[in-house]
C-alpha positions as CSV (number, residue, x, y, z in Angstrom):
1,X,19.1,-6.0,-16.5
2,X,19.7,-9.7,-15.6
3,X,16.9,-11.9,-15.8
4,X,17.3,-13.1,-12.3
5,X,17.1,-9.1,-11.3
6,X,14.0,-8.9,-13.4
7,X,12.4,-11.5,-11.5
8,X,12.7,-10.0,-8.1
9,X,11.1,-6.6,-9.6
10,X,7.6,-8.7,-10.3
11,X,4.4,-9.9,-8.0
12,X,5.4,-13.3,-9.3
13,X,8.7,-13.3,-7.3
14,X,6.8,-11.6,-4.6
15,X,4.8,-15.0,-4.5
16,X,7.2,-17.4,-5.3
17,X,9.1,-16.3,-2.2
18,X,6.3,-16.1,0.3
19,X,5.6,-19.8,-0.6
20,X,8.9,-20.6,0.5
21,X,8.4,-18.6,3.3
22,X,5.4,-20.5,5.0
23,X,6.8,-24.0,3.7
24,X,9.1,-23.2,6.5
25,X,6.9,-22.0,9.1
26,X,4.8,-24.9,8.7
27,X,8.3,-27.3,8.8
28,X,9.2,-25.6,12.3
29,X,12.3,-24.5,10.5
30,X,12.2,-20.3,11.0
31,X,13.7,-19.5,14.1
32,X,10.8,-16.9,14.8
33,X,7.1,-17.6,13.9
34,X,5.3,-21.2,14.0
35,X,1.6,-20.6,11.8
36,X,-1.2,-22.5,12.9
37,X,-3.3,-22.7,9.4
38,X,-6.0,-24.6,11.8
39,X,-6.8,-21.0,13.3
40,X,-7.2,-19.8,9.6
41,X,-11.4,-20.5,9.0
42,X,-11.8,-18.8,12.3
43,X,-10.1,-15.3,10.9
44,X,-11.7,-16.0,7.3
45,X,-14.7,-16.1,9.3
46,X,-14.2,-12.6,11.2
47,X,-13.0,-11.1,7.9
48,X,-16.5,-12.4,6.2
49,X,-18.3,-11.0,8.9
50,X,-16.5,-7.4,8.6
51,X,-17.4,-7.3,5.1
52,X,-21.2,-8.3,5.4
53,X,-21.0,-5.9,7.9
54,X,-19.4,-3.1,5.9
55,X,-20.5,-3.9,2.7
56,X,-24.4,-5.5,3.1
57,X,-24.7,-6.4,-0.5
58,X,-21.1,-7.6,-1.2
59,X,-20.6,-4.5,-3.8
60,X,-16.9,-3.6,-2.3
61,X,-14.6,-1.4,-4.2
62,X,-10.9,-2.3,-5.0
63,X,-8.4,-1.4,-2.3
64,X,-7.1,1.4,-3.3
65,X,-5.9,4.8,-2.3
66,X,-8.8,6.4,-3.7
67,X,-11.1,4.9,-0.6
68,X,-9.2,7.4,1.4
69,X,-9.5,10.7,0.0
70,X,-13.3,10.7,1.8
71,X,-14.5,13.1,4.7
72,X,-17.8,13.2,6.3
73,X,-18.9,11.1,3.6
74,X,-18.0,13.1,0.7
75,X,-15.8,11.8,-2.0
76,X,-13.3,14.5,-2.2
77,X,-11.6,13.7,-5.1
78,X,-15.2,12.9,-7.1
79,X,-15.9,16.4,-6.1
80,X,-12.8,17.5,-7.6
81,X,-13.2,15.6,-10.7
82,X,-16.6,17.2,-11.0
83,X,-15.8,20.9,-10.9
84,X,-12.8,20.4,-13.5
85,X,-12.5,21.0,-17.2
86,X,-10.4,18.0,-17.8
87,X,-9.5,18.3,-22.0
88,X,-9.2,14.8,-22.4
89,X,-9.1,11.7,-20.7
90,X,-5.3,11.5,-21.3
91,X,-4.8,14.6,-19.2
92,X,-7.2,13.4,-16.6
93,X,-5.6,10.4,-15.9
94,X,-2.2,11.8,-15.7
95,X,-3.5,14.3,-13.2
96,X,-4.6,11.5,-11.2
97,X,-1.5,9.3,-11.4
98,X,0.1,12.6,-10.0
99,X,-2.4,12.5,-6.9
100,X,-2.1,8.9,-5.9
101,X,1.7,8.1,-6.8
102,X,2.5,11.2,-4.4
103,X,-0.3,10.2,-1.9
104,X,0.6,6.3,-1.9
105,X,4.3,7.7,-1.2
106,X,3.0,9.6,1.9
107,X,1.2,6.7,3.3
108,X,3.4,5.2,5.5
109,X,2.0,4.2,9.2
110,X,1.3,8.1,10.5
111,X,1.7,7.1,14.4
112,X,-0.4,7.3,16.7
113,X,-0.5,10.9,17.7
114,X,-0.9,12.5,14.3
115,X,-3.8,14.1,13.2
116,X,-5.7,16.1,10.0
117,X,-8.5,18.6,10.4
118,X,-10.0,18.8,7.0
119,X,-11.7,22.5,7.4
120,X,-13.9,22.2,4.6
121,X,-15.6,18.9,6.0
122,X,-15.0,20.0,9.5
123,X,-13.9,16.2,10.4
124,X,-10.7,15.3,12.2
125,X,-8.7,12.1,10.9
126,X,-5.6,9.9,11.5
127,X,-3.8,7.5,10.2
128,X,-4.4,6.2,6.4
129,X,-7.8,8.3,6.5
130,X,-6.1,11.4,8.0
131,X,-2.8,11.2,5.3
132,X,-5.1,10.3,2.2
133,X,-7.2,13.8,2.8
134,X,-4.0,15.9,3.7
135,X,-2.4,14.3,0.6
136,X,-5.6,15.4,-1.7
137,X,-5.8,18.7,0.0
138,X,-1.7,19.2,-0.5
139,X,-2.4,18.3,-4.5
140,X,-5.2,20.2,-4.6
141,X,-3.3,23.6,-3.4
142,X,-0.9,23.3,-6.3
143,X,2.1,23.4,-4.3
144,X,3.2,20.5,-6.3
145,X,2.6,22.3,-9.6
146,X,5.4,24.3,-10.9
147,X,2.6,26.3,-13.3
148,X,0.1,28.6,-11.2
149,X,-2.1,28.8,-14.4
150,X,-2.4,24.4,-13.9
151,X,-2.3,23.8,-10.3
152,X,-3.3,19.9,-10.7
153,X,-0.1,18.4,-11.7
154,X,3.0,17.3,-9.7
155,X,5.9,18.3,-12.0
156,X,7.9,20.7,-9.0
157,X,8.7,17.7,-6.5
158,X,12.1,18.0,-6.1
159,X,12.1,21.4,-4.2
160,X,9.4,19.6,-2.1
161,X,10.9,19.7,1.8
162,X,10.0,18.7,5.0
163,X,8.8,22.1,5.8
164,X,6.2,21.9,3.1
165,X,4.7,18.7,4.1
166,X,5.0,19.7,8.0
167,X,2.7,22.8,7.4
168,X,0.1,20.8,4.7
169,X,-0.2,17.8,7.0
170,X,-0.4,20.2,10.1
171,X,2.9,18.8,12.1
172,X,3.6,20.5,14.9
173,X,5.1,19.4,18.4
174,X,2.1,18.2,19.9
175,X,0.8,16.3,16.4
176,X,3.6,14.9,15.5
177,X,4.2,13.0,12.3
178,X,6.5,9.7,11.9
179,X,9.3,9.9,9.4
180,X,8.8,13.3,7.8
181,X,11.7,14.0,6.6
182,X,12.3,10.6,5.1
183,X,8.4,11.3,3.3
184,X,9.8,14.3,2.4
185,X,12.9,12.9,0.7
186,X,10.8,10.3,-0.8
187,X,9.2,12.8,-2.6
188,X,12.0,14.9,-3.6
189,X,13.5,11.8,-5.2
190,X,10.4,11.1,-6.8
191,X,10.5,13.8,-8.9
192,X,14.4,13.5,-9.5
193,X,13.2,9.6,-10.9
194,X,10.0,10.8,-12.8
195,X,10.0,14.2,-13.3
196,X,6.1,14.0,-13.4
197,X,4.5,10.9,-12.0
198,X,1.3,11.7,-13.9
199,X,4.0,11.0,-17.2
200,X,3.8,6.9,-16.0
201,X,0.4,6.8,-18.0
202,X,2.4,7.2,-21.1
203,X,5.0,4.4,-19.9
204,X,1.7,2.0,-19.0
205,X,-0.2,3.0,-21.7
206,X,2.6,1.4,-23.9
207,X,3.0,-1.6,-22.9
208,X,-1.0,-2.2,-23.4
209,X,-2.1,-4.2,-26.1
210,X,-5.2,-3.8,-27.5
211,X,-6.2,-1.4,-24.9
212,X,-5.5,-4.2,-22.5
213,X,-3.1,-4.1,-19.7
214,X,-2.4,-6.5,-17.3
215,X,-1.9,-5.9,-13.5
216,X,1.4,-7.3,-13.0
217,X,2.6,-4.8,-16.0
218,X,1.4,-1.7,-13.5
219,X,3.8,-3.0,-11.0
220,X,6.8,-4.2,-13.4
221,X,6.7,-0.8,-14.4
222,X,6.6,0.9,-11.1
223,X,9.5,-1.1,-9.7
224,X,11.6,-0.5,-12.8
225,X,10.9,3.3,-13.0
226,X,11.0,4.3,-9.4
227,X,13.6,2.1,-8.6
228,X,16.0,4.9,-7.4
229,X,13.8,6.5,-5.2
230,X,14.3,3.7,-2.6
231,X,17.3,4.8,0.0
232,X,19.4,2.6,1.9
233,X,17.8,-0.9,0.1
234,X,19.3,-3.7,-1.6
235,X,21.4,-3.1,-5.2
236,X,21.8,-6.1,-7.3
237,X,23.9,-5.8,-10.7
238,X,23.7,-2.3,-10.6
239,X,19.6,-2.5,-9.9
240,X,17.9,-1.5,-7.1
241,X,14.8,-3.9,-5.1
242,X,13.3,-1.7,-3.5
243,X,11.4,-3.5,-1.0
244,X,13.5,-6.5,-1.3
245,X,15.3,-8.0,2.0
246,X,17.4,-10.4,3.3
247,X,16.4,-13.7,5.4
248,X,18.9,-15.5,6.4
249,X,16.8,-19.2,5.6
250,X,15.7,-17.5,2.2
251,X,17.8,-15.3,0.7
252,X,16.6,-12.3,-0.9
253,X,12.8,-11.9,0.0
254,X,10.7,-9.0,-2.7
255,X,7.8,-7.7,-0.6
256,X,7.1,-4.5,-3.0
257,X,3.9,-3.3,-0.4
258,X,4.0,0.2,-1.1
259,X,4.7,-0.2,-5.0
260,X,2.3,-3.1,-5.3
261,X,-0.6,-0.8,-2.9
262,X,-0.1,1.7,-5.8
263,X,-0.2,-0.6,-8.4
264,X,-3.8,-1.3,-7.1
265,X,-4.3,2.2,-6.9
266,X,-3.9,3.1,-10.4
267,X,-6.1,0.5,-12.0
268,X,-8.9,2.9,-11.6
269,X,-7.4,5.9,-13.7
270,X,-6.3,3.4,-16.0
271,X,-10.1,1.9,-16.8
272,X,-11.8,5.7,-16.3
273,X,-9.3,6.5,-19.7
274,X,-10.2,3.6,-21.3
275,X,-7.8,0.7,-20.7
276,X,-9.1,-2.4,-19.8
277,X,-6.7,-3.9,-16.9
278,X,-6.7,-7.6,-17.2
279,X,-5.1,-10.5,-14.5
280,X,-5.7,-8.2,-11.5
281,X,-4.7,-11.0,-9.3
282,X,-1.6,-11.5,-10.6
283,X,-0.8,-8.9,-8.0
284,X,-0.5,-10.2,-4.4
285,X,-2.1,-9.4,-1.2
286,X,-0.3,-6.3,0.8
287,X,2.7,-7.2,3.8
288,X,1.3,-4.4,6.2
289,X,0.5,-4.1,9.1
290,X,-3.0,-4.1,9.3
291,X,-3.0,-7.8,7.4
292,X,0.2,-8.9,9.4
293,X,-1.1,-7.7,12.3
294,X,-4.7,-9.6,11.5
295,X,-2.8,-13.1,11.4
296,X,-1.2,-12.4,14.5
297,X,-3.9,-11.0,16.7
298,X,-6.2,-14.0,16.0
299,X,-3.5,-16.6,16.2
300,X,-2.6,-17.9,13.0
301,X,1.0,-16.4,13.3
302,X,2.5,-16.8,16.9
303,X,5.9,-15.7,17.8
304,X,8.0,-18.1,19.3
305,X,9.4,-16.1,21.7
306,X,6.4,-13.8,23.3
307,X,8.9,-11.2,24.5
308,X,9.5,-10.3,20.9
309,X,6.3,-8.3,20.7
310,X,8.0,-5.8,23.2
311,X,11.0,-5.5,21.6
312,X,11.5,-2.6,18.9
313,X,12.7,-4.2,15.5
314,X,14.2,-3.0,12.2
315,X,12.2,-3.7,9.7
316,X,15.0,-4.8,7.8
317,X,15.6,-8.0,10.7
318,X,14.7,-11.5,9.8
319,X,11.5,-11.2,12.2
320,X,9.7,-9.0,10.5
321,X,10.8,-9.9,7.1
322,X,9.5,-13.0,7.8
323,X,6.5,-11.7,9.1
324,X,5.8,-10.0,6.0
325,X,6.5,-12.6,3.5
326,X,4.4,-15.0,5.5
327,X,1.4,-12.4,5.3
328,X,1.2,-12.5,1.7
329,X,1.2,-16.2,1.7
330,X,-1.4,-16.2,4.4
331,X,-3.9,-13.7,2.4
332,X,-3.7,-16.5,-0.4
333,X,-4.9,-18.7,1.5
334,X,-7.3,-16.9,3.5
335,X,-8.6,-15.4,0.3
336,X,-11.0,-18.6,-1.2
337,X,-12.2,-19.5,2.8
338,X,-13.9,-15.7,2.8
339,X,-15.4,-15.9,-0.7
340,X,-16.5,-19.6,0.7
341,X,-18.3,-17.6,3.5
342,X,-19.4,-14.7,1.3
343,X,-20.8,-17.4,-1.4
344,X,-18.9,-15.5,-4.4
345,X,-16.6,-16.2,-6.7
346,X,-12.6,-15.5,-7.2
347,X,-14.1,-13.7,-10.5
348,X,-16.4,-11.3,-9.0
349,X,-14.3,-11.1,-5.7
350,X,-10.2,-10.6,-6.6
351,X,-7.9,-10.0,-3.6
352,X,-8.4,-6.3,-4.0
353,X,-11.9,-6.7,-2.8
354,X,-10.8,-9.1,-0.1
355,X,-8.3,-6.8,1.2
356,X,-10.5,-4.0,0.7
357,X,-13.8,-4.9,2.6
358,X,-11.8,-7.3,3.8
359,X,-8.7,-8.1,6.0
360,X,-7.8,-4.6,6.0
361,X,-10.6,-4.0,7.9
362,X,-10.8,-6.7,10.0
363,X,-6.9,-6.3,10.9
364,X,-7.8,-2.8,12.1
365,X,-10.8,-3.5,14.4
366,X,-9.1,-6.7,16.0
367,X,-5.9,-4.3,16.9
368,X,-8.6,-1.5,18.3
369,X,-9.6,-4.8,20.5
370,X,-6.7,-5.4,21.7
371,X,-4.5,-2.1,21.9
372,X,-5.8,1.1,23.1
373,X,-3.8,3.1,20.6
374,X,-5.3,0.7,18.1
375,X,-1.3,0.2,16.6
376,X,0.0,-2.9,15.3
377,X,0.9,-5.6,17.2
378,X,4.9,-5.2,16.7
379,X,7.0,-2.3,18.0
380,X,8.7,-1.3,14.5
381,X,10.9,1.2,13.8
382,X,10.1,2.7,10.0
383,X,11.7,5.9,7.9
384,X,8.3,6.4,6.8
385,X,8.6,4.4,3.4
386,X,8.3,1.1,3.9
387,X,4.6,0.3,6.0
């Protein structure tokens, strides 16, 4: 692989071009979005107050997948982890690579109308909640495992269909789900890339030094691994990039938000087997909605033309690249004005708390302020594998 390709599969290139990105909002030279970085204490002040709110004494956990496998207040998957004879903690944490690579894959935005009753807990959910449960209760029945006798693996994904998903996640006419067949092929191409996802601790665990990994090393190889899983997106040299996109002031633009929201996601197996995972924010913050949608609620993002937010878009057109690039550049920069607020450090707060407690958050209760349905602020039309 070219080194120039190389680059474009890493967090750096993620941040390099998100840079660039803003240095031309702020110029008044992208033909969509003007930012307003005047606006940005006021939302790093809403985010601080979210998190004192959520988290009174500042302990927030990473942002991670695992925060949504959590009904009623139980921690589903602790209680899982619990009641299992786990032989080592090599097998442990390949079993839980399997659960959150397949879940994070499932995690697209759910829609509006889509929702989970979790019948053990009783509770109804939707959205990330709501796909993070189904997800655990899919893995849970060993549909994924092709061994009845060791139902916590996912080494039988490539006979995984739509059908499957539809009757786990409870789809049906009136709870519709968005891009289910696309999840569905997602997965099936999964396997085809992997075989086993859980078999990526192996690949992680050797390129570890010392018992030390770095973040940017989860995604590296995530992006090089499940590089073909990615349909319809950009080939260079013979290499797919993923969630790379064209803008026609930039070039290519690498975004890698669902890779990078599982990168975060596996640094806690990684630690609970031992491996210390260093440089954690080396990663960037997430291009999603939620964070997008945070800038653009309170005002530090403004479209030029206000028509646009009732316009459906790809998410492969310049507007909404744009508007996902510039969200990662935003979050740095938001990022030191919360811990400011919060009085903590960058040490004892990395992005993945920020995002966690966080702008996540705050992104979601500013768009139940201002939307009934509580969506995102742009009309966006997804397969189900990109937000």
């Amino acid at each position: 692989m070219a080194d120039d390709v190389r680059f474009l599969l890493t967090a750096g290139a993620v941040r390099r071009a998100a840079d660039a990105m803003l240095d031309l909002a702020l110029a008044g030279d992208l033909p969509d979005w003007r930012v307003d970085l005047d606006r940005l204490p006021h939302t790093a002040q809403v985010v601080a107050e979210v998190i004192r709110a959520q988290y009174p004494t500042l302990e927030v956990p990473f942002h991670a997948r695992w925060r949504h496998f959590t009904a009623n207040g139980r921690d589903l998957w602790a209680e899982l982890d619990a009641r299992t004879a786990w032989p080592d903690a090599a097998v442990r944490a390949r079993a839980a690579f399997d659960l959150v690579i397949v879940s994070v894959l499932l995690d697209a935005g759910a829609g509006p109308d889509w929702r989970y009753h979790d019948t053990e807990t009783g509770q109804t959910l939707a959205r990330s909640e709501g796909l993070g449960v189904a997800s655990l209760r899919l893995f849970q029945s060993g549909v994924l495992s092709a061994s009845a006798e060791d139902p916590l693996r996912a080494d039988a994904l490539e006979r995984f269909d739509a059908t499957i998903l539809a009757t786990a996640f409870q789809v049906s006419n009136g709870n519709p789900l968005l891009g289910l067949e696309g999840r569905a092929a997602l997965i099936r191409r999964l396997g085809a890339a992997v075989g086993r996802p859980g078999d990526l601790y192996d690949a992680m665990l050797a390129r570890a030094e010392d018992d030390q990994l770095p973040a940017p090393a989860i995604l590296e190889v995530l992006l090089e691994r499940l590089g073909p899983i990615w349909e319809n997106r950009l080939v260079l040299d013979g290499a797919p990039l993923g969630d790379t996109w064209k803008h026609p002031s930039l070039g290519l633009v690498p975004i890698h938000k669902l890779s990078q929201w599982l990168a975060y996601s596996l640094i806690e197996p990684l630690q609970a087997a031992g491996v210390e995972v260093t440089d954690i924010d080396g990663l960037t913050g997430l291009a999603e909605y939620r964070n997008g949608g945070l800038f653009l609620d309170d005002g530090v993002m403004i479209l030029k033309d206000p028509a646009d937010l009732d316009r459906v878009h790809a998410v492969s057109d310049p507007l909404v690249v744009a508007w996902r690039s510039l969200t990662v550049a935003l979050l740095d920069r938001i990022a030191p004005l919360v811990r400011e607020r919060l009085g903590v450090s960058e040490a004892d707060f990395p992005m993945a708390k920020v995002l966690e407690g966080g702008t996540w958050a705050a992104g979601r209760r500013l768009a139940r302020e201002r939307r009934s349905d509580g969506g995102p602020p742009l009309k966006i039309t997804s397969d189900g594998t990109v937000f």
